[in-house]
TIMIBA-111184 format. One line per field, with one value per residue: chain; x, z, y of N, C-alpha, C in turn; residue number from 1. Coordinates in nm, 2 decimals, always signed. Each point is the difference from the previous one (the first is absolute). Layout:
rotor	[A | ...]
nx	[X | ...]
nz	[Z | ...]
ny	[Y | ...]
cax	[X | ...]
caz	[Z | ...]
cay	[Y | ...]
cx	[X | ...]
cz	[Z | ...]
cy	[Y | ...]
rose	[NUM | ...]
// end
This chain:
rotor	[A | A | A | A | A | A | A | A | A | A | A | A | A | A | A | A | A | A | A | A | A | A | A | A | A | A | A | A | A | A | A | A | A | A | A | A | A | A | A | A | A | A | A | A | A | A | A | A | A | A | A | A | A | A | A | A | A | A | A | A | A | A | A | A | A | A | A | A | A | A | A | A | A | A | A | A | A | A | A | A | A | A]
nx	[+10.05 | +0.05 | +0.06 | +0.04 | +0.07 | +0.09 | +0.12 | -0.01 | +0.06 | +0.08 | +0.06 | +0.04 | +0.09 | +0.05 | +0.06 | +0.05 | +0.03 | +0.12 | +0.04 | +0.10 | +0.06 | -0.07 | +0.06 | +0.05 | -0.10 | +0.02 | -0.07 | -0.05 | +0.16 | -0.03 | -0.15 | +0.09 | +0.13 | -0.07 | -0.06 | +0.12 | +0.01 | -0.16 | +0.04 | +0.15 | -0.05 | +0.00 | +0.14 | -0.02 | +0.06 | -0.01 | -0.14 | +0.06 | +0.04 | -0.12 | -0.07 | +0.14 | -0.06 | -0.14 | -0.07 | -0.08 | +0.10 | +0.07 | -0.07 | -0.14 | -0.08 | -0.04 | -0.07 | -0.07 | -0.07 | -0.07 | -0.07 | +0.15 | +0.00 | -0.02 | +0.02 | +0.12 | -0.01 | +0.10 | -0.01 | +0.05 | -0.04 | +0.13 | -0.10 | -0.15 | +0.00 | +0.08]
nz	[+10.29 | +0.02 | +0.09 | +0.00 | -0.07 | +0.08 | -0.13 | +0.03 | -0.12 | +0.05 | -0.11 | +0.08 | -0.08 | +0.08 | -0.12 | +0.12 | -0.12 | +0.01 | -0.09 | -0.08 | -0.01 | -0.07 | -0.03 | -0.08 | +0.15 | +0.04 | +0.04 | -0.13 | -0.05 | +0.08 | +0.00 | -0.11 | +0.03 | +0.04 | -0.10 | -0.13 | +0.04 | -0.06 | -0.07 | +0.00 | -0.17 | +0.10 | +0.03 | +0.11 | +0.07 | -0.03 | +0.03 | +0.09 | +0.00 | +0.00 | +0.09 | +0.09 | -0.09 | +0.00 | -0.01 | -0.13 | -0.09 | +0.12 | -0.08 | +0.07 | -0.02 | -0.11 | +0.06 | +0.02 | -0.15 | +0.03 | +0.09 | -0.08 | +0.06 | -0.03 | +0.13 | -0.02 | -0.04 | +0.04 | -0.02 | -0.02 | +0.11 | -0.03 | -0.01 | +0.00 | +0.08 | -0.07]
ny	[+7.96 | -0.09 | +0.11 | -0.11 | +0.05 | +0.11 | +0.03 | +0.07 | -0.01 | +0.09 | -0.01 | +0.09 | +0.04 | +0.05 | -0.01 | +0.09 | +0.07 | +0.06 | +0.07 | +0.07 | -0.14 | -0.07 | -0.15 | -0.02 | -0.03 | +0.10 | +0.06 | -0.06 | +0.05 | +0.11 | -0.02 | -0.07 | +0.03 | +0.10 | -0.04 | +0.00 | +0.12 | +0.05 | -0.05 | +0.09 | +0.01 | +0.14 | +0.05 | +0.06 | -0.07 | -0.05 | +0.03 | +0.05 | -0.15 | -0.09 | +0.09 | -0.02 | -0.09 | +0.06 | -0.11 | +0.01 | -0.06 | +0.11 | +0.06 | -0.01 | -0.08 | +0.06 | +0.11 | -0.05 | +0.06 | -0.13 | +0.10 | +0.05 | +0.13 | +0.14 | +0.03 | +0.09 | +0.14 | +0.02 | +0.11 | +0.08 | +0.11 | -0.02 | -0.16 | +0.03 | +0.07 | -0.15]
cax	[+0.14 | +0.11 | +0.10 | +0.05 | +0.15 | -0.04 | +0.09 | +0.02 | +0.17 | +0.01 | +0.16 | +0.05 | +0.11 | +0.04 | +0.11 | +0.01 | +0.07 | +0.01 | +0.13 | +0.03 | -0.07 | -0.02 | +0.00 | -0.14 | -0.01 | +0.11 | -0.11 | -0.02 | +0.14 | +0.02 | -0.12 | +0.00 | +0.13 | -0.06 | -0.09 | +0.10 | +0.03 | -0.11 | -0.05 | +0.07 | +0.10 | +0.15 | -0.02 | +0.04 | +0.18 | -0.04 | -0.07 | +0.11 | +0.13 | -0.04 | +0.00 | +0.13 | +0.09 | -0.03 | +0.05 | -0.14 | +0.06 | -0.03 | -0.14 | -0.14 | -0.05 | -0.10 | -0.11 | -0.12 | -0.01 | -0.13 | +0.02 | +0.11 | -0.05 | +0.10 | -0.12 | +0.05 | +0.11 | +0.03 | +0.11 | +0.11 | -0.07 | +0.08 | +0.03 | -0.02 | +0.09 | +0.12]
caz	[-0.02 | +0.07 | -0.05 | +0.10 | +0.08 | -0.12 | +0.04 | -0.11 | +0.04 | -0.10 | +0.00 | -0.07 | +0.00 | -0.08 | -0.02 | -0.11 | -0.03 | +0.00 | -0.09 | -0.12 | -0.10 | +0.00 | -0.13 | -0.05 | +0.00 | +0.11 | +0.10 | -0.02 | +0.06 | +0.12 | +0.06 | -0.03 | +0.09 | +0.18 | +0.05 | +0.08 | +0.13 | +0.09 | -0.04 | +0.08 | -0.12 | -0.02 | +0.12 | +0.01 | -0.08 | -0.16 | -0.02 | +0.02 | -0.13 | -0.15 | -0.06 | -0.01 | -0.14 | -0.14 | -0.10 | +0.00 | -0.02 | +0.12 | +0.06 | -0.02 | -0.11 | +0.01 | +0.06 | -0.13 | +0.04 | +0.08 | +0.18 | +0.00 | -0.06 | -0.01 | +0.11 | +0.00 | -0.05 | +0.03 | -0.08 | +0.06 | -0.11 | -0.09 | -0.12 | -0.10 | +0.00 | +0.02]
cay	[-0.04 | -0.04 | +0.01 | -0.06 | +0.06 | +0.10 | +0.06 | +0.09 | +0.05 | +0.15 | +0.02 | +0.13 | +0.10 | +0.16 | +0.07 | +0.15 | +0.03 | +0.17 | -0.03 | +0.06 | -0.10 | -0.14 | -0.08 | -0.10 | -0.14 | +0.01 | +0.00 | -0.18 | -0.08 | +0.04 | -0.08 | -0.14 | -0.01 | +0.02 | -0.12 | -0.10 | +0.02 | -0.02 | -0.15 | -0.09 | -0.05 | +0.03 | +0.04 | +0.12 | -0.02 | -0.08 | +0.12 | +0.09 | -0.02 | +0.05 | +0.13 | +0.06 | -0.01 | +0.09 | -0.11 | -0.06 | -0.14 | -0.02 | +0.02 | -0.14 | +0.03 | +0.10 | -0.07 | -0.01 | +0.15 | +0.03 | +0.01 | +0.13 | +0.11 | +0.13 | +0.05 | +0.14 | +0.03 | +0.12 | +0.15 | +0.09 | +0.07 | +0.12 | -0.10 | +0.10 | +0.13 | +0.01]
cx	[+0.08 | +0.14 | +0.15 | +0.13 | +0.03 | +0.12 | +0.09 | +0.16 | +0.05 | +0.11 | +0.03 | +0.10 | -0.02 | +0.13 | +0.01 | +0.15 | +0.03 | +0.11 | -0.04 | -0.07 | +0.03 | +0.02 | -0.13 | +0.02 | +0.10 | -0.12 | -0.03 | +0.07 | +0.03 | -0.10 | +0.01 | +0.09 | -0.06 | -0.09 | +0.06 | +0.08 | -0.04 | -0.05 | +0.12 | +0.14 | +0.10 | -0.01 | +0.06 | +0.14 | -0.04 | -0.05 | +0.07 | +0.09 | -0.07 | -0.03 | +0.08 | +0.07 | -0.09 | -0.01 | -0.12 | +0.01 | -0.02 | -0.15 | -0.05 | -0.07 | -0.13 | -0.12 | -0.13 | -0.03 | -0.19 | +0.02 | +0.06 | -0.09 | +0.06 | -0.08 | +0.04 | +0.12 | +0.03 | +0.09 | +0.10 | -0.12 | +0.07 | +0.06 | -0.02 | +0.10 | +0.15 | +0.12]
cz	[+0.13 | -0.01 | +0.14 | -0.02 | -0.18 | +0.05 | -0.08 | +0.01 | -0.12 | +0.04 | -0.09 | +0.03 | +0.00 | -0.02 | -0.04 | -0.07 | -0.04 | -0.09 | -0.03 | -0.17 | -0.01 | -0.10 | -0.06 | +0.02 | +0.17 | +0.12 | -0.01 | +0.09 | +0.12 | +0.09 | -0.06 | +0.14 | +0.09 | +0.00 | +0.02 | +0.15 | +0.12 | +0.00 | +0.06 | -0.10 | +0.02 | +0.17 | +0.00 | -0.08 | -0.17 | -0.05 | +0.00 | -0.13 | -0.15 | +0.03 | +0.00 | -0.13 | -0.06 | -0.12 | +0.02 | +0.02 | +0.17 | +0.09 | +0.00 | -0.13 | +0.02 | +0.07 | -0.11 | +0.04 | +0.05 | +0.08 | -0.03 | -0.04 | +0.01 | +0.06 | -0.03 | -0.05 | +0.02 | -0.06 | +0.06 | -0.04 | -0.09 | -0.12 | -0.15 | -0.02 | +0.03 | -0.12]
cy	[+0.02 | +0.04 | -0.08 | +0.05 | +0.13 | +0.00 | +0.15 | +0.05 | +0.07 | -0.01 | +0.16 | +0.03 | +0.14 | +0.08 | +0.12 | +0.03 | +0.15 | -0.01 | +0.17 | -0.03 | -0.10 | -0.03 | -0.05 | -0.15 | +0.00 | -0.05 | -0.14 | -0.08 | +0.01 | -0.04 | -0.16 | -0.02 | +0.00 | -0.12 | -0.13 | -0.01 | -0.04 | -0.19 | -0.12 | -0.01 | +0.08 | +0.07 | +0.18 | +0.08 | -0.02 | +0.16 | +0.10 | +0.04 | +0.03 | +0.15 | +0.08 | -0.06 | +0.07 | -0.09 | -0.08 | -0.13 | -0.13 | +0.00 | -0.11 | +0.05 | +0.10 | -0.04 | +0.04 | +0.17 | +0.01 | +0.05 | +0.09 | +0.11 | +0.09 | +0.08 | +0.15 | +0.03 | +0.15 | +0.08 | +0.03 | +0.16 | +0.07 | -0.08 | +0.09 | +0.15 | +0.01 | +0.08]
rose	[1 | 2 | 3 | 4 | 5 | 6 | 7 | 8 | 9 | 10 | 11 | 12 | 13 | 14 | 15 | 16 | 17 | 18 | 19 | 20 | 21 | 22 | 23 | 24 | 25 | 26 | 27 | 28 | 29 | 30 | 31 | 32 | 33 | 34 | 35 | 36 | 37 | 38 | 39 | 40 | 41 | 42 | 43 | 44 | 45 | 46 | 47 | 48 | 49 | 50 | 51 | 52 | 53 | 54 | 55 | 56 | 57 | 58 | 59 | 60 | 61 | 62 | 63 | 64 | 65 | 66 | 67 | 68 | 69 | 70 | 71 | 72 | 73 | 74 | 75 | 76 | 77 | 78 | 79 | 80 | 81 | 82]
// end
């Protein structure tokens, strides 16, 4: 076998996120927007503005939950003995 032109292309992201807590569905909304960012549909200013309104309504749409995972999570150690 012949192989005359190979081309292999990997497109990855990696987004980390650090909060207190999270919504349900927040991390979705927040990786849908950045990809519209990243694709051209909105620009910095735009981005800015939807996450200084706090208002899902303004976001991109969710990004599919394949690929998303929940790599850690961390305590306070005095969570338990408060």
């Amino acid at each position: 076998m012949l192989v005359e032109e190979f081309i292999w292309m990997v497109c990855v992201y990696l987004f980390k996120f650090c909060a207190n807590r999270f919504l349900r569905g927040m991390v979705r909304a927040l990786v849908g927007t950045l990809l519209q960012l990243n694709e051209g549909k909105i620009n910095l200013k735009e981005f800015k503005l939807i996450f200084e309104k706090k208002n899902r309504e303004y976001a991109g749409p969710s990004a599919p939950p394949y690929g998303l995972y929940l790599n850690k999570v961390n305590y306070n150690s005095d969570i338990f003995h408060g």
